[in-house]
N, CA, C and O atoms as CSV, one atom per row, in Angstrom:
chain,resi,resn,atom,element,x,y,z
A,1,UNK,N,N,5.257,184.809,63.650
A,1,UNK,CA,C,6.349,185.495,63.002
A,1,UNK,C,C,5.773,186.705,62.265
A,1,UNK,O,O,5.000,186.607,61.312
A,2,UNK,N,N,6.108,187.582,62.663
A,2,UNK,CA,C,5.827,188.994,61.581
A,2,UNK,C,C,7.010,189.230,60.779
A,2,UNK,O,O,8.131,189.212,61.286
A,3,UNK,N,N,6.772,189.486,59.346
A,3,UNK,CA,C,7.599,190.052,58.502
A,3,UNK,C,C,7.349,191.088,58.009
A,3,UNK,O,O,6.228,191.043,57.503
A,4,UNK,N,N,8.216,192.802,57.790
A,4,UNK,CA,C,8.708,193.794,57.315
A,4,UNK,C,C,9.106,193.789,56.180
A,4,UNK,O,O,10.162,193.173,56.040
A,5,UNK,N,N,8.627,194.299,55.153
A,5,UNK,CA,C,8.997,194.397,53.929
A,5,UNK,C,C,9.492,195.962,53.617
A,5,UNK,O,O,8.366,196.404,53.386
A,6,UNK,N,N,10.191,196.883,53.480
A,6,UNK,CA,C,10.589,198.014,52.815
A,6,UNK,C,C,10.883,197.350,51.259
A,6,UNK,O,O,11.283,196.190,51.167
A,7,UNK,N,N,10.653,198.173,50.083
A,7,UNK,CA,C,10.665,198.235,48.574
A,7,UNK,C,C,11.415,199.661,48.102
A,7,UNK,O,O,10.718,200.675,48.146
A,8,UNK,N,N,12.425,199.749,47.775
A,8,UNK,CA,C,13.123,201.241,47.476
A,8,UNK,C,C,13.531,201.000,45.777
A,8,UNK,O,O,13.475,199.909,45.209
A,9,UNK,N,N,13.808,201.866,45.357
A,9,UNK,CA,C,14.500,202.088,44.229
A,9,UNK,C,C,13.750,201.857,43.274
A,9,UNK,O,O,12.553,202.091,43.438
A,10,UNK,N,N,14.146,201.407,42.179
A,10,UNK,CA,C,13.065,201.178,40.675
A,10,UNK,C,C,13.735,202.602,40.082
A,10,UNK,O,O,14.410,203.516,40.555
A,11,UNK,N,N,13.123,202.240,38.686
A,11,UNK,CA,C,13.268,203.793,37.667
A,11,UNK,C,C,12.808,205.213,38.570
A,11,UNK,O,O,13.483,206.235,38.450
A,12,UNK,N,N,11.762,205.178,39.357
A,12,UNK,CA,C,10.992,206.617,40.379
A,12,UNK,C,C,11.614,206.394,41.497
A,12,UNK,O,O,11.061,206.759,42.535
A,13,UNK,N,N,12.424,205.989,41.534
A,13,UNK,CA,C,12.498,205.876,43.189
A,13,UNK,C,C,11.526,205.920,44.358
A,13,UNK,O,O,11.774,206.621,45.338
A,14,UNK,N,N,10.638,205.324,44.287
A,14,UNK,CA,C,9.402,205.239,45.172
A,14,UNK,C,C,9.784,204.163,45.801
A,14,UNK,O,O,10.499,203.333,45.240
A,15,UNK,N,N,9.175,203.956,47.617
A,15,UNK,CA,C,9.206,203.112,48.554
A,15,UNK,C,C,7.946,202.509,48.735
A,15,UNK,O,O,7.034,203.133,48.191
A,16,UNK,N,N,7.708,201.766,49.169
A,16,UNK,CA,C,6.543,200.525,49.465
A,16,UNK,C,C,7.117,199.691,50.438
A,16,UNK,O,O,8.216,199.141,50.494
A,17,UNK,N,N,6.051,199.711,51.269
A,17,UNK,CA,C,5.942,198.887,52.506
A,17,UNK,C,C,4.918,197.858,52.838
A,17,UNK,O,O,3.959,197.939,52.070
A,18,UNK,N,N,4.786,196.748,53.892
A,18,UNK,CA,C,4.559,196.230,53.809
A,18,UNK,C,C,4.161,195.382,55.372
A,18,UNK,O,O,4.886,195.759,56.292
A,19,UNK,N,N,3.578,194.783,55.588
A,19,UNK,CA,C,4.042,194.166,57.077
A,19,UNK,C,C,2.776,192.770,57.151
A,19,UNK,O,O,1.610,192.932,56.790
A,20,UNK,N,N,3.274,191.586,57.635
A,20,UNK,CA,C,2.467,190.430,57.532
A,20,UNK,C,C,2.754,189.784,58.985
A,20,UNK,O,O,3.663,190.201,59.703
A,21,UNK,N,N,1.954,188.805,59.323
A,21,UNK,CA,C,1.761,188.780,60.851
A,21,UNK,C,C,1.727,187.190,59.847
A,21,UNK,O,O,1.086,187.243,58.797
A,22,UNK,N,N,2.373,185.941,60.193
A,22,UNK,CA,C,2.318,184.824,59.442
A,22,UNK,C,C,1.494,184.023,60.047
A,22,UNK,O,O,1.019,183.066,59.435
A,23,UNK,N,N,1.112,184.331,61.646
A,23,UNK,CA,C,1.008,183.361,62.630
A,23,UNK,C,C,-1.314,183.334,62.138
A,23,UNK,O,O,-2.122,182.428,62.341
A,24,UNK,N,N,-1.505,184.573,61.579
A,24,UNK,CA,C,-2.777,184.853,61.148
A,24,UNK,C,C,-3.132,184.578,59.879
A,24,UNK,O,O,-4.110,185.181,59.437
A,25,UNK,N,N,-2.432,183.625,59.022
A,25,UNK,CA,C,-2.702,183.370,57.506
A,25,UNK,C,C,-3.214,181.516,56.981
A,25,UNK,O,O,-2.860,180.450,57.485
A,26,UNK,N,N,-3.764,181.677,56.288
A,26,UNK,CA,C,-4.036,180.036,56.203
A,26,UNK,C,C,-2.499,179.141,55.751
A,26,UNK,O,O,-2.239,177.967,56.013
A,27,UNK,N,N,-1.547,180.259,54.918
A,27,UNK,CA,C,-0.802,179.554,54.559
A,27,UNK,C,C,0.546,179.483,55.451
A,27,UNK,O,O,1.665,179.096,55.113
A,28,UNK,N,N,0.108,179.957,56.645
A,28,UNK,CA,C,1.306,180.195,57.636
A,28,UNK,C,C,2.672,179.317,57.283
A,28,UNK,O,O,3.654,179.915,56.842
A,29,UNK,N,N,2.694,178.282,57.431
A,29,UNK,CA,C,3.578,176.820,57.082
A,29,UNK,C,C,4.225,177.319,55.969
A,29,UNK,O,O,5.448,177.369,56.094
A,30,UNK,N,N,3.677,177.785,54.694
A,30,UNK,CA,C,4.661,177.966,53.225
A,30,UNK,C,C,5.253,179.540,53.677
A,30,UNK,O,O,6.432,179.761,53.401
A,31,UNK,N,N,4.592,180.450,54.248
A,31,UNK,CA,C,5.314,181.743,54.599
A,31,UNK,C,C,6.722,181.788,55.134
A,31,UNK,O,O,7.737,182.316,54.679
A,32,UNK,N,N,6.448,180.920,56.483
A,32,UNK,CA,C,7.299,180.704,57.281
A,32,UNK,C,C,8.857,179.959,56.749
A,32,UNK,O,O,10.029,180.261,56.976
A,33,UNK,N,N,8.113,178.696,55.826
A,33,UNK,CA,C,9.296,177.902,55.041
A,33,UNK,C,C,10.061,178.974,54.335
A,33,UNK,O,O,11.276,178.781,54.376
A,34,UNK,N,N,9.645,180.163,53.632
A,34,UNK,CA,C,9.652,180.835,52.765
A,34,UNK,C,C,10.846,181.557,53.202
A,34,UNK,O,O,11.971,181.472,52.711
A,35,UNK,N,N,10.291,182.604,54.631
A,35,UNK,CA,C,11.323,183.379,55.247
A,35,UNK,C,C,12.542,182.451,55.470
A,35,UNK,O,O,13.674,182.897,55.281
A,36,UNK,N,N,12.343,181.164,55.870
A,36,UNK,CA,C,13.593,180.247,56.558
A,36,UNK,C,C,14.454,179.965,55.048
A,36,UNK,O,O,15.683,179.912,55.081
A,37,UNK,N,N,13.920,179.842,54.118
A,37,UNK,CA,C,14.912,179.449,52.874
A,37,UNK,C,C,15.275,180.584,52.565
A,37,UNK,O,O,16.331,180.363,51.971
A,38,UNK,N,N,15.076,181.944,52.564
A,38,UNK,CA,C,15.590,183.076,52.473
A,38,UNK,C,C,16.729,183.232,53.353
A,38,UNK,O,O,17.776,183.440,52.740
A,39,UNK,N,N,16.831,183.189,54.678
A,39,UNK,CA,C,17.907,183.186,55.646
A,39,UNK,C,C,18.926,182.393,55.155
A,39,UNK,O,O,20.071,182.838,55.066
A,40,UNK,N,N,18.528,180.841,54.703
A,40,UNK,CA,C,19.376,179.896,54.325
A,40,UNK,C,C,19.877,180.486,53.155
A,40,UNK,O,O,21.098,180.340,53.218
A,41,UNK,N,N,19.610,181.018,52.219
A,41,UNK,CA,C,20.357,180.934,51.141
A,41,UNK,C,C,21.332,182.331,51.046
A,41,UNK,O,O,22.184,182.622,50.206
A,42,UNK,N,N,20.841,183.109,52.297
A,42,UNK,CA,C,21.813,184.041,51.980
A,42,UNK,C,C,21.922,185.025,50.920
A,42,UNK,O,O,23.021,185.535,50.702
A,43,UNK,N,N,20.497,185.476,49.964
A,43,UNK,CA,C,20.459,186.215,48.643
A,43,UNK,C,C,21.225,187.415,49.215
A,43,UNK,O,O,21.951,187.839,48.316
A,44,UNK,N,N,21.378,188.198,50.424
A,44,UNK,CA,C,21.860,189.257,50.490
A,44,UNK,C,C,23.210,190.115,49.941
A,44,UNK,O,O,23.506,191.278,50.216
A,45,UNK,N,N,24.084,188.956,48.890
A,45,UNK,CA,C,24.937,188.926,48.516
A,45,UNK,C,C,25.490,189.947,47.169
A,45,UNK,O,O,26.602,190.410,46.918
A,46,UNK,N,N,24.177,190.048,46.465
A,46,UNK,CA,C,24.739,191.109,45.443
A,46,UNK,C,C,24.465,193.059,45.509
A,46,UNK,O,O,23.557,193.798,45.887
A,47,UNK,N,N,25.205,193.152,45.183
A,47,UNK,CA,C,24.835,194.738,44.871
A,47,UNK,C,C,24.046,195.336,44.339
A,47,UNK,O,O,24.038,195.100,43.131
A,48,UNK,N,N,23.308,196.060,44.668
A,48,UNK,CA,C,22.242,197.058,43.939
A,48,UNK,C,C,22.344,197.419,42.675
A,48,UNK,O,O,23.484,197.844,42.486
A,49,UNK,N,N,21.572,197.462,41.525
A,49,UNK,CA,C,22.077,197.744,40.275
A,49,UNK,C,C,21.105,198.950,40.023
A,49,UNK,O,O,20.068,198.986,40.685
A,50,UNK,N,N,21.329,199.793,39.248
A,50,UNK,CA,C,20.477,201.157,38.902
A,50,UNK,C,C,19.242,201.104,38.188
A,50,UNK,O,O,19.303,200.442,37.152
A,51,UNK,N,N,17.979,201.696,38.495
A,51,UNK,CA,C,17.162,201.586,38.625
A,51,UNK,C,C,16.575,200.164,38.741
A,51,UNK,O,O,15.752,199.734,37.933
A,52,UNK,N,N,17.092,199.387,39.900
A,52,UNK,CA,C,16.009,198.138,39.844
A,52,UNK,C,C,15.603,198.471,41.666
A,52,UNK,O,O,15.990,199.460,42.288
A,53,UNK,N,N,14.885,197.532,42.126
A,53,UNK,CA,C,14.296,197.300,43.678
A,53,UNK,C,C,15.663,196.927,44.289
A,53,UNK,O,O,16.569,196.363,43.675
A,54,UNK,N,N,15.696,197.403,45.869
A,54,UNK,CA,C,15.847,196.853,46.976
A,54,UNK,C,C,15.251,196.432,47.776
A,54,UNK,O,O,14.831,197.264,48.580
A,55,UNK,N,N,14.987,195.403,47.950
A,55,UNK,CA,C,14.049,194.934,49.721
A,55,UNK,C,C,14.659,194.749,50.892
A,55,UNK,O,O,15.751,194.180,50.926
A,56,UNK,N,N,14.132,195.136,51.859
A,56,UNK,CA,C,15.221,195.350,52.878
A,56,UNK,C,C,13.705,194.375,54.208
A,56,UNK,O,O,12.666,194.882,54.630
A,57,UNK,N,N,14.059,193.463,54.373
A,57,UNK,CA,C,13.094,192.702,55.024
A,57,UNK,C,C,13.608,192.304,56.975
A,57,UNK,O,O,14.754,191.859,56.907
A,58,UNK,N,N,13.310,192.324,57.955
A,58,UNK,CA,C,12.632,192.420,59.181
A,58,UNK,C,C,12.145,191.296,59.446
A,58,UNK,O,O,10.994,191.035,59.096
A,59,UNK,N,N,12.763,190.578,59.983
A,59,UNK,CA,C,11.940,189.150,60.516
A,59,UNK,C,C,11.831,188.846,61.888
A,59,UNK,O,O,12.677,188.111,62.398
A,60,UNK,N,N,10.703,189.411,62.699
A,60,UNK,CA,C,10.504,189.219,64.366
A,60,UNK,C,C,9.893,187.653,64.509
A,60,UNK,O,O,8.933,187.345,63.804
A,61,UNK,N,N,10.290,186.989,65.143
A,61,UNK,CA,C,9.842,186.065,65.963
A,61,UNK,C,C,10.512,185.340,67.354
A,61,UNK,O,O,11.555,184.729,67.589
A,62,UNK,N,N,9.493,185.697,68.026
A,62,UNK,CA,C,9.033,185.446,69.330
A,62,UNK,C,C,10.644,186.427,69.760
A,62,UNK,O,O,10.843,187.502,69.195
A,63,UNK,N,N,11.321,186.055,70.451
A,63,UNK,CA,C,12.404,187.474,71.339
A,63,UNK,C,C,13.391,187.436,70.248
A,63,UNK,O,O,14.450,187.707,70.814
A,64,UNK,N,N,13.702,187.200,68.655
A,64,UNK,CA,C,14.776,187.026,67.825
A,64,UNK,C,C,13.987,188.381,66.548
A,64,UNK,O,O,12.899,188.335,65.974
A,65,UNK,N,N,15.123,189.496,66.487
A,65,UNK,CA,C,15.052,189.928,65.079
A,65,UNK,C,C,16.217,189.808,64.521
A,65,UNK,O,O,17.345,189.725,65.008
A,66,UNK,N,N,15.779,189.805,63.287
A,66,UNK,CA,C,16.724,189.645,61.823
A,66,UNK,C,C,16.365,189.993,60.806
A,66,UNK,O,O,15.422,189.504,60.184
A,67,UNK,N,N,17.609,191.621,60.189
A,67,UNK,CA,C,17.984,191.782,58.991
A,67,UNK,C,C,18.310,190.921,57.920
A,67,UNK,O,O,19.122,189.997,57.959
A,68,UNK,N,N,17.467,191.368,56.743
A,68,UNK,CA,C,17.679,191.329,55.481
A,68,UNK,C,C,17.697,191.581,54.786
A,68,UNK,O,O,16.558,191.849,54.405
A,69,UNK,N,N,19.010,191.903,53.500
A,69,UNK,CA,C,19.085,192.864,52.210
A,69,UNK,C,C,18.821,192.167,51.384
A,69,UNK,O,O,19.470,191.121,51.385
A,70,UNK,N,N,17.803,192.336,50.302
A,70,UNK,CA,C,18.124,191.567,48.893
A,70,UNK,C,C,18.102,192.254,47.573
A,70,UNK,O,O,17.130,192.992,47.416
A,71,UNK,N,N,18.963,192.181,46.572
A,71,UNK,CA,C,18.818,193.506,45.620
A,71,UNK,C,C,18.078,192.296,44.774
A,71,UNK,O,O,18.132,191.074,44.914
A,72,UNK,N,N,17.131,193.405,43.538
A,72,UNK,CA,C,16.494,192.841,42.755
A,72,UNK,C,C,17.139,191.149,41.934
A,72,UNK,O,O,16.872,189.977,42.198
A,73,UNK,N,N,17.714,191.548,41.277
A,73,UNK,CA,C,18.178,190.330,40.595
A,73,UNK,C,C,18.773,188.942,41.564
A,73,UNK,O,O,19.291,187.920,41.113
A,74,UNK,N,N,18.562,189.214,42.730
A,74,UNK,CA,C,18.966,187.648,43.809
A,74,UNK,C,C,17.689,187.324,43.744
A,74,UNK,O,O,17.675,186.102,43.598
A,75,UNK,N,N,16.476,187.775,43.774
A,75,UNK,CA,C,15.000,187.497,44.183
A,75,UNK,C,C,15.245,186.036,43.461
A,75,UNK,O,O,15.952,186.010,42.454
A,76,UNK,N,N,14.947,185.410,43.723
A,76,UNK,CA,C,14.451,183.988,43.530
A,76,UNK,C,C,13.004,183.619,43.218
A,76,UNK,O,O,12.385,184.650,42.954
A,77,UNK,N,N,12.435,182.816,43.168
A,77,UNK,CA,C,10.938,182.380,42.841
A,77,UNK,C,C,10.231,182.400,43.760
A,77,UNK,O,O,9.257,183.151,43.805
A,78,UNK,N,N,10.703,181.201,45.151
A,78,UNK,CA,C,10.475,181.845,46.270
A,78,UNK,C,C,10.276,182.699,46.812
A,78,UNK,O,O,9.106,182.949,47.103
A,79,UNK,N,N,11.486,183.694,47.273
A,79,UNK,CA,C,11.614,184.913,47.728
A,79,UNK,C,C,10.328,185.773,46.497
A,79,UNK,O,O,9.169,185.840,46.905
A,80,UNK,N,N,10.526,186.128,45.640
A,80,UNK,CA,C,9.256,186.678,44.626
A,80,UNK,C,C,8.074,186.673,45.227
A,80,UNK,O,O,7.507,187.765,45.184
A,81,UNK,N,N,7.311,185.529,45.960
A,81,UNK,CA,C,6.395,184.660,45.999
A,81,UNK,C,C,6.102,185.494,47.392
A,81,UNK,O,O,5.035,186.090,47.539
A,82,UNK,N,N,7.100,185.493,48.373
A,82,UNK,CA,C,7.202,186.024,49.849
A,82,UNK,C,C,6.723,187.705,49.506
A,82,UNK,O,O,5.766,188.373,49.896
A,83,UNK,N,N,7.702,187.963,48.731
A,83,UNK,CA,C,7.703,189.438,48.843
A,83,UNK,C,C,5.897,189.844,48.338
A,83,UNK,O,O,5.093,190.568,48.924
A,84,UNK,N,N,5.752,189.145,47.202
A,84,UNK,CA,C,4.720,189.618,46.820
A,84,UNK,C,C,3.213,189.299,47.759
A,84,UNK,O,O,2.174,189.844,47.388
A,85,UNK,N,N,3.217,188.708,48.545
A,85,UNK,CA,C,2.246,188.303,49.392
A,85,UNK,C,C,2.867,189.168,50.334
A,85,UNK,O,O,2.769,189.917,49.362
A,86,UNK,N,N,3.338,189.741,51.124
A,86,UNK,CA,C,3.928,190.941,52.165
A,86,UNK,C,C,3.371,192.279,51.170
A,86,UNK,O,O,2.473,193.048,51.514
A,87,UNK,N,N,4.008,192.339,50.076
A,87,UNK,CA,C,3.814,193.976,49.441
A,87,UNK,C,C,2.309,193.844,48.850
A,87,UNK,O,O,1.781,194.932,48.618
A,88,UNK,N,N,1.764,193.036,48.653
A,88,UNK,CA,C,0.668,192.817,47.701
A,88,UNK,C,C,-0.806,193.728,48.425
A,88,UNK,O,O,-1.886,193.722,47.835
């Protein structure tokens, strides 16, 4: 599974990117859980608020892609955890 991370907005408006290949990591298994509880929960739900992050995340595996929006304040602990190991 490769995951796409884009990072937009904040106080500067600066972008950050990102890109992780899961299938090459020791922790492949918690990555993967990671992206799948993200899909499940659906954070894509709130609106952007002024000056905070958007992540806009890319999930290829094997012949399936899938969009994802999440504005700052849905991030979860999880999701936090994902993003920051992708942007890190």
């Amino acid at each position: 599974m490769i995951v796409s991370v884009t990072r937009s907005g904040g106080f500067a408006g600066l972008t950050k990117q990102g890109e992780l290949d899961t299938s090459g990591q020791p922790d492949a298994d918690r990555l993967e859980a990671a992206v799948q509880e993200l899909v499940a929960k659906d954070l894509g739900t709130g609106r952007p608020q002024p000056d905070r992050y958007v992540y806009r995340l890319e999930v290829r595996d094997a012949d399936d892609v899938t969009q994802h929006t999440v504005a700052e304040q849905d991030v979860d602990a999880t999701t936090a955890w994902l993003l920051d190991r992708i942007l890190g």
